[in-house]
C-alpha positions as CSV (number, residue, x, y, z in Angstrom):
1,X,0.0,0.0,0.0
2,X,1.4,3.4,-0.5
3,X,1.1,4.7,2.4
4,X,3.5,2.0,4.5
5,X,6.2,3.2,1.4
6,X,6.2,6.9,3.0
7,X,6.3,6.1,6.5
8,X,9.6,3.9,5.8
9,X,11.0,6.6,3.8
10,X,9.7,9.3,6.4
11,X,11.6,9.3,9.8
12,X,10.5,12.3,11.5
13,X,12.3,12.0,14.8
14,X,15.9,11.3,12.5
15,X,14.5,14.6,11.2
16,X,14.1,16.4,14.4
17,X,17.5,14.8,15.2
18,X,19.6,16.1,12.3
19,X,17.6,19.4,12.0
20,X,18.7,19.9,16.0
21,X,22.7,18.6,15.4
22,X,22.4,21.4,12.1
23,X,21.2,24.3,14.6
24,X,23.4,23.6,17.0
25,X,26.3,23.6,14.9
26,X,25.4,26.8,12.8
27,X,24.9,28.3,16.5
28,X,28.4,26.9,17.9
29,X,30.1,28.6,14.5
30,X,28.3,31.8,15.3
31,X,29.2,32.0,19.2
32,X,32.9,30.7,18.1
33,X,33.5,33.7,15.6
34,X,31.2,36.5,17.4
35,X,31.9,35.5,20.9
36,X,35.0,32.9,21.8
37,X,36.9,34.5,19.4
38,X,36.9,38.4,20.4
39,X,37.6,37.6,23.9
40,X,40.7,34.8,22.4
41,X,41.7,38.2,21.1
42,X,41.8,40.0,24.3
43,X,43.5,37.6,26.3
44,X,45.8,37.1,23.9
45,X,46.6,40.9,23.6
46,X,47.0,40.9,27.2
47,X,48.3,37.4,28.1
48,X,51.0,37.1,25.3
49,X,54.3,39.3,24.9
50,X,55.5,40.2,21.3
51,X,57.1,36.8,21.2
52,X,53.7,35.2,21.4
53,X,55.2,33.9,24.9
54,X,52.4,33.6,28.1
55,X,53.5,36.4,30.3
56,X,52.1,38.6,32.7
57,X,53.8,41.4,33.0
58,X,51.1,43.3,31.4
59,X,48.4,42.4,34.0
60,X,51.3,43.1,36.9
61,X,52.1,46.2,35.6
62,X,48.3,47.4,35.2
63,X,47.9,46.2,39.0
64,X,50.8,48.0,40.3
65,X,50.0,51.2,38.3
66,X,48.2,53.3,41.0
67,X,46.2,55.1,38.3
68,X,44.5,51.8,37.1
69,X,43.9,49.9,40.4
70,X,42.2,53.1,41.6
71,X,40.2,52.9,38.3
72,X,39.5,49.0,38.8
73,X,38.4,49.7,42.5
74,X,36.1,52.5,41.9
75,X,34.6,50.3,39.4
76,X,34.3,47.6,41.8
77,X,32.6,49.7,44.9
78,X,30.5,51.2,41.7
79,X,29.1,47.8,41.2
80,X,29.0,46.8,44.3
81,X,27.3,49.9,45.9
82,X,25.1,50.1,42.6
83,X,23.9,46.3,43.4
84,X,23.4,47.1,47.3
85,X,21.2,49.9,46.4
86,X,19.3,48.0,43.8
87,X,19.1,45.4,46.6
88,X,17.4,47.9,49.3
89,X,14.8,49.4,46.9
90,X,14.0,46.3,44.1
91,X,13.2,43.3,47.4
92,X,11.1,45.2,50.0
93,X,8.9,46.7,46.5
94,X,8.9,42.9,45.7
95,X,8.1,41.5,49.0
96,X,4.8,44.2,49.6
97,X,3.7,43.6,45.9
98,X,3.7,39.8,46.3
99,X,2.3,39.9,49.8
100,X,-0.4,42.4,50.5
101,X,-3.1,44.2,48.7
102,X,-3.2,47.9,49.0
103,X,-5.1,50.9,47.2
104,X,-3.5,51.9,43.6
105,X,-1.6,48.6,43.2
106,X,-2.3,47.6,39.5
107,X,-1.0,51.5,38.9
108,X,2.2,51.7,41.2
109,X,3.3,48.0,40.2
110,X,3.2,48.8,36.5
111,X,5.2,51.9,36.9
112,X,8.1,50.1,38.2
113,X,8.6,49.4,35.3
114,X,9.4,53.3,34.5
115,X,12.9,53.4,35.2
116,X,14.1,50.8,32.1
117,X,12.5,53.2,29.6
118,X,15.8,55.6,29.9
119,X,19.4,54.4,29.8
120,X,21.7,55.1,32.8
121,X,23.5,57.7,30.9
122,X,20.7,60.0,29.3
123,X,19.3,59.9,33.0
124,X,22.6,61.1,34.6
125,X,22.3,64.4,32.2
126,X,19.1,64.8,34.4
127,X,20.6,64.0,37.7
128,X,23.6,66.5,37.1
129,X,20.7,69.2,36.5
130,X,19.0,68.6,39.8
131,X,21.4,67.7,42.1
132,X,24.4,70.0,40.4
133,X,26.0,72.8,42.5
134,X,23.6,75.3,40.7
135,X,20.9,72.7,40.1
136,X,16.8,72.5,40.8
137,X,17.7,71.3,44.4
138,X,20.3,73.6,45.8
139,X,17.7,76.5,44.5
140,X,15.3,74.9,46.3
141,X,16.9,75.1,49.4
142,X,18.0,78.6,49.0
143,X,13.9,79.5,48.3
144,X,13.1,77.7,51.7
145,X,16.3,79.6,53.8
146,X,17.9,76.4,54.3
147,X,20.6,77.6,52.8
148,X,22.4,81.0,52.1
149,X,21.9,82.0,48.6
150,X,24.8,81.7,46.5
151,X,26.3,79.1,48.5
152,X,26.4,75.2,47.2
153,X,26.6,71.4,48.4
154,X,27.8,68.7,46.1
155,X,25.2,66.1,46.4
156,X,27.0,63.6,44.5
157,X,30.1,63.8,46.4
158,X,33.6,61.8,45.9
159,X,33.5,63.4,42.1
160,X,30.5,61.8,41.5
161,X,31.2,58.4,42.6
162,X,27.8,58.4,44.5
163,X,26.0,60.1,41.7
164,X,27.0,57.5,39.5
165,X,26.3,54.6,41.8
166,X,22.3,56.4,42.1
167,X,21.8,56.7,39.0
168,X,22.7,53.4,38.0
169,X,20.6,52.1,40.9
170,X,17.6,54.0,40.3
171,X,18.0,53.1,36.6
172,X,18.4,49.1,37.5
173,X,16.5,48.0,40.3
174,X,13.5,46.8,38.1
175,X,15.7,44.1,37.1
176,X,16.4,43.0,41.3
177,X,12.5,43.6,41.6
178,X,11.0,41.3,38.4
179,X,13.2,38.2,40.0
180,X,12.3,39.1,43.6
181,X,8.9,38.9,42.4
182,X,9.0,35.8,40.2
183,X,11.1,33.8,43.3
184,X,8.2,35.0,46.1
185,X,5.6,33.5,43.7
186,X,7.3,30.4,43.7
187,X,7.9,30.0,47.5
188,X,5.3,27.3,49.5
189,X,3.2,29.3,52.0
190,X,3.4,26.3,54.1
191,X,7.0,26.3,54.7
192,X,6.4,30.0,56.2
193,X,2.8,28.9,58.1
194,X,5.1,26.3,59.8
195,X,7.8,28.7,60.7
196,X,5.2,30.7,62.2
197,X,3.5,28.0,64.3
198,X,6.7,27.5,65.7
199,X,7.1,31.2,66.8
200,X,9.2,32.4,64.1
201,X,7.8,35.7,62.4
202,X,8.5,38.9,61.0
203,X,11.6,39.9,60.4
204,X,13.2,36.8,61.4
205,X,10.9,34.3,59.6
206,X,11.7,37.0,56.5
207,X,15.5,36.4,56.9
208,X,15.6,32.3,57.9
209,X,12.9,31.4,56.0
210,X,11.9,33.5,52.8
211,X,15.4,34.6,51.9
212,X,17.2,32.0,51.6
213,X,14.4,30.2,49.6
214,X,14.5,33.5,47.0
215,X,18.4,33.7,47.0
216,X,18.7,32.4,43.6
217,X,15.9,34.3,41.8
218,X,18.2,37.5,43.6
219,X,21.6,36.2,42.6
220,X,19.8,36.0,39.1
221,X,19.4,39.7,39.4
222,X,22.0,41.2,41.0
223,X,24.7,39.3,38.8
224,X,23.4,41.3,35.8
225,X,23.2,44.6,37.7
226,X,26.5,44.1,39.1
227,X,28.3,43.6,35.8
228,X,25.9,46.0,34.2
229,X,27.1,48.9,36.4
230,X,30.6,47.6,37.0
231,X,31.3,47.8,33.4
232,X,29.2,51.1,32.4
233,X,30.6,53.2,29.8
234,X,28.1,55.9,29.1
235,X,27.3,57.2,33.2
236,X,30.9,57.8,34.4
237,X,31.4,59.7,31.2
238,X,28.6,62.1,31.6
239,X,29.8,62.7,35.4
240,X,33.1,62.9,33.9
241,X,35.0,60.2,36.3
242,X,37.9,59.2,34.5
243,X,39.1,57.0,37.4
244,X,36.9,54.3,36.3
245,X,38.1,51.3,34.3
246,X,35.8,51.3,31.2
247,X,36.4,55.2,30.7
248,X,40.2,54.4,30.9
249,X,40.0,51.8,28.6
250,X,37.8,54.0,26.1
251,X,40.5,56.5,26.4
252,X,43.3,54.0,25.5
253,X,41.3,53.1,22.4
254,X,43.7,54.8,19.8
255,X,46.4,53.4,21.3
256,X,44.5,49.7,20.7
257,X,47.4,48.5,18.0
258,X,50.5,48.6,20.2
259,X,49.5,49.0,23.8
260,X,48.7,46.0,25.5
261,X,47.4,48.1,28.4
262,X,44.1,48.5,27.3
263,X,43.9,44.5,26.7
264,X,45.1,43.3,30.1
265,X,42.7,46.1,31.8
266,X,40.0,44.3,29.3
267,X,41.0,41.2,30.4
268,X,41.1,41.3,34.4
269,X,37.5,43.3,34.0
270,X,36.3,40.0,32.1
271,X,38.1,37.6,34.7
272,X,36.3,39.4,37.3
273,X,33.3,39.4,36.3
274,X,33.1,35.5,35.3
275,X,34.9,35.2,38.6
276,X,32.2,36.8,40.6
277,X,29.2,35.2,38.7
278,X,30.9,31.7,39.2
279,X,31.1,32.5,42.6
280,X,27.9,33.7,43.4
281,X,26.5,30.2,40.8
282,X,28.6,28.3,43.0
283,X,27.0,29.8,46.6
284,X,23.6,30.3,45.6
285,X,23.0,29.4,42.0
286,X,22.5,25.7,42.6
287,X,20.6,26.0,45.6
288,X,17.3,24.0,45.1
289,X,14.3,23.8,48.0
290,X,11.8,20.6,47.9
291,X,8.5,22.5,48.0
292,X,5.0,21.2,48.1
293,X,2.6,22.5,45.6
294,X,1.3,26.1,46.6
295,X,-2.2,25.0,46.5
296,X,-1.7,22.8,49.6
297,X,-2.3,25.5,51.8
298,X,-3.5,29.3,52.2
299,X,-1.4,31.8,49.7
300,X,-1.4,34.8,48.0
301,X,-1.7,38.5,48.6
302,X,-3.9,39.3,51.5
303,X,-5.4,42.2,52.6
304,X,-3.7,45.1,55.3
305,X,-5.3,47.7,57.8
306,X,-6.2,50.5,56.5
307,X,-3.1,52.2,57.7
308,X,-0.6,49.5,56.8
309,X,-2.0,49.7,53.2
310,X,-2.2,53.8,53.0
311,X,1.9,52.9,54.0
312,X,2.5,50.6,51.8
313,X,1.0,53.2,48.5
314,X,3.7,55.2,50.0
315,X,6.7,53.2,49.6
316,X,5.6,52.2,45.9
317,X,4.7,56.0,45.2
318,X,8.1,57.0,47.1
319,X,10.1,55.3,45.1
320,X,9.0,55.8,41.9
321,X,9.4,59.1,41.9
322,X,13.0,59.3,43.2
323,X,13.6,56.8,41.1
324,X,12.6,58.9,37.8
325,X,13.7,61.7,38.5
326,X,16.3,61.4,36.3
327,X,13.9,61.5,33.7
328,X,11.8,64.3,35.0
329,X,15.7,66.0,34.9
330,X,16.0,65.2,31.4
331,X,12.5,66.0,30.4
332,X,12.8,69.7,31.9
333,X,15.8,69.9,30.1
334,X,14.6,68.8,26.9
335,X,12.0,71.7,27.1
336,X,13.9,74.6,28.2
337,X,16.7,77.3,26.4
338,X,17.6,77.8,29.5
339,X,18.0,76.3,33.4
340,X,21.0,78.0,35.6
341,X,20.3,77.8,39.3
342,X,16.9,77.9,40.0
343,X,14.2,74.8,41.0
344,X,12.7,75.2,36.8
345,X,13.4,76.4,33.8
346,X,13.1,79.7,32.9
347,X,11.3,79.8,30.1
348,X,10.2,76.6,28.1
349,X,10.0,75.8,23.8
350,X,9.7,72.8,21.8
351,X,12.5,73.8,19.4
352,X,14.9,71.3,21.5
353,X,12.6,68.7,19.5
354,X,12.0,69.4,16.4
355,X,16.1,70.2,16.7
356,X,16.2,66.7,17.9
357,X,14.6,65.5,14.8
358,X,16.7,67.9,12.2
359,X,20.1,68.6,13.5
360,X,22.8,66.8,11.2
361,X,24.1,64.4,14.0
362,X,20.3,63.4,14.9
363,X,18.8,62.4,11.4
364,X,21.7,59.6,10.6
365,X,22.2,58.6,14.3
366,X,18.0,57.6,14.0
367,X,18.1,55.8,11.1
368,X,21.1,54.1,11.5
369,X,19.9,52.7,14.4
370,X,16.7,51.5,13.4
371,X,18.8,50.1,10.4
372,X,21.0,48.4,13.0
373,X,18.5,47.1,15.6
374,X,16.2,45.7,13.1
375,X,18.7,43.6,11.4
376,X,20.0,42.6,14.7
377,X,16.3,41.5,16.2
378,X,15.8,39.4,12.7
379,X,19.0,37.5,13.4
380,X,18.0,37.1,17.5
381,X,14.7,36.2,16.1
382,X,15.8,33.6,14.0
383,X,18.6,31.8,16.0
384,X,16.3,32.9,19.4
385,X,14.0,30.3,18.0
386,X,16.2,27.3,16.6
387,X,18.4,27.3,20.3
388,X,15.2,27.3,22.1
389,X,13.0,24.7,19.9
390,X,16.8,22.3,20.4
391,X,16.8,23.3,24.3
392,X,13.3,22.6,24.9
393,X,12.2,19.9,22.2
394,X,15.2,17.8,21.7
395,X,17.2,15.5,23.9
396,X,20.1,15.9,21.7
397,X,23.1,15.9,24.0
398,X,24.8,19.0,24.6
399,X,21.7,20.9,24.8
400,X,22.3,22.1,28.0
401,X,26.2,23.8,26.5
402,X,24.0,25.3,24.1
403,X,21.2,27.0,26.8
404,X,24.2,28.2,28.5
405,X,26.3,29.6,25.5
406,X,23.3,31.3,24.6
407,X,22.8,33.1,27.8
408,X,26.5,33.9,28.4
409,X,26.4,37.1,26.9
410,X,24.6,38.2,29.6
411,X,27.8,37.4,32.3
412,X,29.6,39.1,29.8
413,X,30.3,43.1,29.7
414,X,29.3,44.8,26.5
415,X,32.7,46.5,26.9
416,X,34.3,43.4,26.5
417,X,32.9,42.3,23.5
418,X,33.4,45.3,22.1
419,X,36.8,46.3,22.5
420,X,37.5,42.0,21.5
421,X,35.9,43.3,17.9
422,X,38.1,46.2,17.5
423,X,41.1,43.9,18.5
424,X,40.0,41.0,16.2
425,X,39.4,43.5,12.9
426,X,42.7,45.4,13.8
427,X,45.1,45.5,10.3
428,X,46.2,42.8,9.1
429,X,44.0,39.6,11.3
430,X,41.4,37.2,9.8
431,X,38.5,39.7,10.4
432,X,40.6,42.9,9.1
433,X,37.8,42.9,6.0
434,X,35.2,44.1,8.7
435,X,37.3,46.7,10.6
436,X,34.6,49.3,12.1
437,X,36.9,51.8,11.3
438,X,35.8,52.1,7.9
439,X,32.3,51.1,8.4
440,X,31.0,49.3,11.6
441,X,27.6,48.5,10.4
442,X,28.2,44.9,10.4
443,X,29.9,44.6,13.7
444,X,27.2,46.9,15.4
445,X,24.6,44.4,14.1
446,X,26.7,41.3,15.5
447,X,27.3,43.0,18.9
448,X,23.4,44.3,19.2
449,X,22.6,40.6,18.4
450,X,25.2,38.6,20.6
451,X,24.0,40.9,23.5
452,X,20.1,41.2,23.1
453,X,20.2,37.2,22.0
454,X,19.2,35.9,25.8
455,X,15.9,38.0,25.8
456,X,14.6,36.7,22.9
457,X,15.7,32.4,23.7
458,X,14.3,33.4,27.1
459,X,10.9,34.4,25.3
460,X,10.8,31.7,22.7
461,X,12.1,29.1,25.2
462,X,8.9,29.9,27.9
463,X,6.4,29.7,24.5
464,X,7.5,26.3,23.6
465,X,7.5,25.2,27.3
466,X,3.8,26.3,27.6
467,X,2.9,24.0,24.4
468,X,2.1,20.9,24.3
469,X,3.9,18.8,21.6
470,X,0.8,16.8,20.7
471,X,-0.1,18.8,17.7
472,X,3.9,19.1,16.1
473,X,3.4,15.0,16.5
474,X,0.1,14.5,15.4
475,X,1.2,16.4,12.0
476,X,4.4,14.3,11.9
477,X,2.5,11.8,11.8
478,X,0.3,12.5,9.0
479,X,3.9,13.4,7.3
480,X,4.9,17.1,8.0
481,X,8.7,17.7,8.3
482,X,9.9,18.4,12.1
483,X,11.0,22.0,10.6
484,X,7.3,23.0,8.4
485,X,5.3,21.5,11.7
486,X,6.9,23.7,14.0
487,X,6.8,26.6,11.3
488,X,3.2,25.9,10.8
489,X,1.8,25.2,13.9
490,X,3.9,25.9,17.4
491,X,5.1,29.2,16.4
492,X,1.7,30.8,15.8
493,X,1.0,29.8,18.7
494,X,3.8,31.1,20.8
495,X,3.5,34.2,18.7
496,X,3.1,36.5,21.9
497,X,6.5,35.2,23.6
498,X,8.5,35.9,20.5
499,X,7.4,39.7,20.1
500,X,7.3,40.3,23.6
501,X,11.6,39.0,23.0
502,X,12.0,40.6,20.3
503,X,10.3,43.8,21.5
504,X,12.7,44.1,24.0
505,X,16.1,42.8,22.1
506,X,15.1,45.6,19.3
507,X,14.0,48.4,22.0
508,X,17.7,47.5,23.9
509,X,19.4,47.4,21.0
510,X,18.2,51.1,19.8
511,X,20.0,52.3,23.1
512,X,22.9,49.9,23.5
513,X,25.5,52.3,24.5
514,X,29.4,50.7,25.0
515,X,28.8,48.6,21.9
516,X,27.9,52.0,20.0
517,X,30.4,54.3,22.1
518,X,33.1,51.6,20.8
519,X,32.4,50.6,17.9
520,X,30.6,53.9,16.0
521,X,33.6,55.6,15.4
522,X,32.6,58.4,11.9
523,X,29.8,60.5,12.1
524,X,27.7,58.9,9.0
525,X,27.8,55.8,11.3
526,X,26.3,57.3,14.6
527,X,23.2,55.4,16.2
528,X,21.6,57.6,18.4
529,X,23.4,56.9,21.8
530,X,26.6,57.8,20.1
531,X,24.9,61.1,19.0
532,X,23.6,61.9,22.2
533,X,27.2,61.7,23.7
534,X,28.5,63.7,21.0
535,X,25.5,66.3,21.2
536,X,26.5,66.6,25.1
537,X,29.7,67.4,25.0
538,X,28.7,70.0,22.1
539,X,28.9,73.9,23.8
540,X,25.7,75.8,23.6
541,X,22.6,73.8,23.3
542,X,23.9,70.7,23.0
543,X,22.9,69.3,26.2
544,X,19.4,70.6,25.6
545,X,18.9,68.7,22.0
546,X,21.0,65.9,23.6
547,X,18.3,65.7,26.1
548,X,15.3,65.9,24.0
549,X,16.8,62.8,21.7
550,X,16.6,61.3,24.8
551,X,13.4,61.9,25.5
552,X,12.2,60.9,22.3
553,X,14.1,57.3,22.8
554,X,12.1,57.6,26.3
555,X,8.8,57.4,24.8
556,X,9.9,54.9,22.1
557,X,11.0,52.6,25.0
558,X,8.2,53.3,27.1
559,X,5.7,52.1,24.6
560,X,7.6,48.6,24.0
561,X,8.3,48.1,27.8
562,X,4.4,48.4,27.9
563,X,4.0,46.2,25.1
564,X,6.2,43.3,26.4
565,X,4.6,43.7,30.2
566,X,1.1,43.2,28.5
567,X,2.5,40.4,26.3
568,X,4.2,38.6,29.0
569,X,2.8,39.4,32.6
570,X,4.4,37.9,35.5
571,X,6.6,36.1,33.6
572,X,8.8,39.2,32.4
573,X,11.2,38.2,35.0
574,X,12.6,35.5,33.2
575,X,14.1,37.3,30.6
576,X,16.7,38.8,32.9
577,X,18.1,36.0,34.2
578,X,21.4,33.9,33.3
């Protein structure tokens, strides 16, 4: 009969087999060229003498040299400080969200989300015009007699050390919040009933109990806002902090073809920070807790006294405005010709936005980077779906090397894959014939891709979780391929978790800023962070049209962060987390 011929010549698990071996391969050559091989470069340039001999006199000499282990220590306590903070503000937010009920919640939870729509560095601009010497805040205080006019108090003292460490915090805690949240859900409300009926509560049942049970969902946090702000390009430039090691190795750029300094300062920041996230994997990473199923006892929000809910409104309302301020900094500034020591502008225009959409550094910078983030999402789309569909639906092995490739870019610094594609391009290596020099639109597209990649496997990865494989079978059966069943059938149906991914790897990728600091290096070639740094540094009105650009990418991320939180929910949390 005919059909027994197709069914022996028909296979469709050898199918699934071979298509998954094919996808992981293409995805090992991509990784190997785009990501093992710029940071081969880097620790070669700082690793290996002239000889091509293993030395490290480089790294020594970097150590001893006053100049940089002050930079790689104010990077450090940057980090660190930046993650404490994040810490103190993202758990207790987390903790009264998942816990009680309590008047405007729907409102103040969504808005802490706010923060993400506005990158570190735009939002320093905005910081530096409040809290500056002659900022809104010291002319506050001289209105209310606090203090005598004239006079002025550095609020981000230490040259901005604390400044930058705020700013970062109050630009990153969402991140520390969206785990928090995620682990709380997951934790057994008996395992805290029981604590209780044994006289453990409050504060202590918080910190033996629920703590250690929500460690890893925080260490899943705070290792990407530690190495986020340990390695931030964009905010110590704006407070102008030179004694931080990514602004010393942006400075030592030009000198990239025959000092290995900048390669061994490269190289300890990437040591460090794989050291620190193995260390943290290795305390709290692998901690697992047997728990029963949540619907064995009583869970969920519950509701507060009227006080204790009026104070928790507070605390959510508290927070999110200090926490976008910034933005209220750089919208103010964005609308004004002029703001010079006194709490607002004095006098307001929209000419700093139609500016922002005309001046000859803005018009490229725009399209260039919608060019470059929409050929970057494509490609996250694209291999975002063939890693997940191998982690999720195969039991090829190696899968798990491939899940873990694919979410290493986020343990590793933008900066570092940066500078390891100017070192692999340099004159006269393999990949000279894409040096960004001349044009970096390829490399931009690569870097925006390898970075933004984990979002979108994160997304596609839950999608194909949620679906049952019953109906990719059923139509294998009936003699679909492996590849046109999936094509036809599971990815319309996990079509929500794959724009909510790609929403976010394109709406990142439109304000990446070390890649585009790095890498952008001629004016026809500026995305739009690159033009807002340029813009700032311009006398005049620079600032101002610097600050309505950013306001305009403001609202452009606003919109998508909306999008994704509506497309995803709860579940948003697992995007950020390696």
């Amino acid at each position: 009969m005919p059909w027994r011929v197709r069914v022996a010549t028909h296979n469709p698990r050898r199918m699934s087999r071979s298509l998954a071996y094919s996808v992981f391969a293409l995805t090992a050559l991509f990784f190997a060229c785009f990501f093992v091989w710029p940071i081969v470069q880097i620790l070669k340039g700082g690793f290996l003498n002239a000889d091509g001999k293993l030395t490290f006199d480089y790294v020594f000499a970097v150590l001893s040299d006053p100049v940089y282990l002050q930079g790689l220590r104010n990077s450090f306590f940057i980090g660190f400080d930046t993650t404490c903070l994040a810490l103190l503000i993202g758990v207790p937010l987390a903790f009264i969200s998942d816990r009680f009920n309590f008047p405007g919640k729907v409102a103040l939870t969504s808005l802490v989300l706010v923060p993400m729509i506005l990158p570190p560095f735009v939002g320093a601009i905005g910081m530096r015009q409040i809290f500056g010497q002659y900022g809104a805040f010291n002319a506050l205080l001289w209105k209310l007699g606090i203090l005598e006019h004239g006079s002025t108090v550095d609020w981000f003292a230490a040259g901005g050390f604390w400044g930058i460490s705020v700013v970062q915090a109050l630009s990153l805690y969402p991140i520390i919040y969206l785990n928090a949240v995620a682990a709380l859900a997951n934790v057994d409300p008996a395992m805290e009933e029981a604590a209780e009926n044994l006289g453990c509560t409050g504060f202590r049942k918080f910190f033996r109990i629920t703590m250690p049970l929500i460690t890893p969902g925080l260490f899943a946090g705070a290792t990407i806002v530690f190495i986020w702000s340990f390695t931030e390009l964009g905010v110590p430039l704006i407070f102008d902090f030179a004694r931080a090691t990514p602004v010393q190795i942006f400075s030592g750029l030009k000198d990239i073809g025959g000092n290995p300094f900048p390669y061994a300062l490269v190289a300890i920041m990437l040591v460090s920070t794989v050291a620190f996230y193995a260390i943290g994997k290795g305390l709290f990473g692998r901690k697992a807790y047997a728990m029963m199923a949540k619907a064995t006892s009583t869970g969920g929000a519950r509701n507060l006294p009227r006080i204790g809910a009026i104070l928790c409104t507070l605390a959510f309302a508290a927070v999110t405005f200090i926490a976008v301020l910034p933005h209220i900094g750089v919208i103010l500034v964005a609308f004004s010709k002029d703001w010079y020591a006194s709490i607002v502008p004095h006098s307001l225009t929209l000419h700093n936005f139609r500016m922002a959409l005309g001046h000859n550094l803005t018009v490229d910078a725009i399209g260039n980077s919608l060019k470059y983030a929409s050929f970057s999402t494509v490609v996250d789309i694209i291999l975002g779906i063939a890693i997940a569909y191998v982690i999720v639906r195969t039991r090829i092995p190696g899968r798990q090397v491939l899940d873990a490739m694919a979410m290493l870019p986020l343990a590793v610094p933008g900066l570092v894959i940066a500078f390891g594609y100017l070192a692999m391009s340099q004159e006269g290596r393999f990949f000279s014939f894409i040096n960004p020099v001349e044009n970096p639109t390829f490399l931009l597209i690569v870097a925006y891709s390898v970075r933004r990649l984990p979002f979108v496997v994160r997304s596609a990865a839950a999608g194909f979780q949620q679906t049952s494989e019953t109906l990719e079978e059923a139509a294998q059966n009936l003699g679909c391929p492996p590849l046109k069943s999936t094509l036809k059938i599971t990815i319309p149906l996990i079509t929500a978790n794959l724009i909510a991914g790609a929403l976010l790897a394109f709406a990142f990728a439109m304000l990446e800023v070390s890649d585009s600091l790095i890498l952008a290096q001629k004016q026809v070639f500026y995305p739009i962070t690159k033009a807002i740094f340029e813009l700032f540094q311009l006398l005049g009105d620079g600032r101002f049209i610097a600050s309505a650009l950013g306001v305009w990418a403001m609202a452009f991320l606003g919109v998508t962060i909306i999008a994704m939180g509506l497309l995803l929910g709860k579940k948003l949390g697992a995007i950020f987390r390696v």
